[in-house]
C-alpha positions in Angstrom: 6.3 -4.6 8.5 3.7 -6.4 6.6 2.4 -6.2 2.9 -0.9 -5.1 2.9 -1.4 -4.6 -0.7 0.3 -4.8 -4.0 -0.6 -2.8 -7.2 1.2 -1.0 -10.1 -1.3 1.7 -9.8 0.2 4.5 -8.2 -2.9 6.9 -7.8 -4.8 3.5 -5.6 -1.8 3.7 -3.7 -2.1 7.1 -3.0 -5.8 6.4 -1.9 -5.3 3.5 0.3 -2.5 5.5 2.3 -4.8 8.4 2.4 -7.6 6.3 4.1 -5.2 4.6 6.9 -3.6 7.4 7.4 -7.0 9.4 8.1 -7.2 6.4 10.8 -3.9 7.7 12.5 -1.8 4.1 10.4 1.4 4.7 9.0 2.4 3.4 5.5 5.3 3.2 3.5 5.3 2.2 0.2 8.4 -0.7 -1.1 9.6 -1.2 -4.7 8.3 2.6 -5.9 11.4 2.7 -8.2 12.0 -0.3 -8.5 10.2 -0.8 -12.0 12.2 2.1 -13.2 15.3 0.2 -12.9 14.3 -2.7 -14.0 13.2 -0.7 -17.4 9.5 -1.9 -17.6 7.2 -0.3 -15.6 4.6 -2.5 -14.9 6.8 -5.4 -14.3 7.1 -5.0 -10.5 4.1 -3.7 -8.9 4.7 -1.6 -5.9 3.7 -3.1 -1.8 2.1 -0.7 0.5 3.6 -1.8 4.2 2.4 -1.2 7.7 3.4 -1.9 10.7 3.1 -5.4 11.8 1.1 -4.2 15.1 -1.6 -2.3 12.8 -2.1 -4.6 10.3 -5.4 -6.3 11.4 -6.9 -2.6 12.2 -5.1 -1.5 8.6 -7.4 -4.3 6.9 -10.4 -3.7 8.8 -10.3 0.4 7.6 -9.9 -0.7 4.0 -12.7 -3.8 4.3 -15.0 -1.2 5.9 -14.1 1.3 2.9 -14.7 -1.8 0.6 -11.1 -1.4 -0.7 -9.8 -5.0 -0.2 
């Protein structure tokens, strides 16, 4: 797994997951609680993973959406 992006905003999360997963990618999404525990929630911004194998094609789908 690889970090393709890292953001506290949970509704550009649920965009960039949308868009790869339109392009058949997986993603999973790391830390999503974690702020809660931690008792600030902007404190630890939340990583949205793929698979090591579709990173490259992962990035190119966002570049070509203009989203990294």
């Amino acid at each position: 797994m690889r970090v393709l992006t890292a953001t506290n905003d949970p509704v550009r999360l649920s965009f960039l997951a949308a868009l790869l997963s339109d392009a058949g990618i997986d993603t999973f999404v790391l830390d999503q609680h974690a702020s809660v525990a931690e008792g600030s929630a902007g404190a630890i911004q939340r990583r949205l993973m793929v698979a090591t194998d579709d990173y490259d094609r992962a990035r190119r789908v966002l570049r070509d959406c203009a989203e990294l």
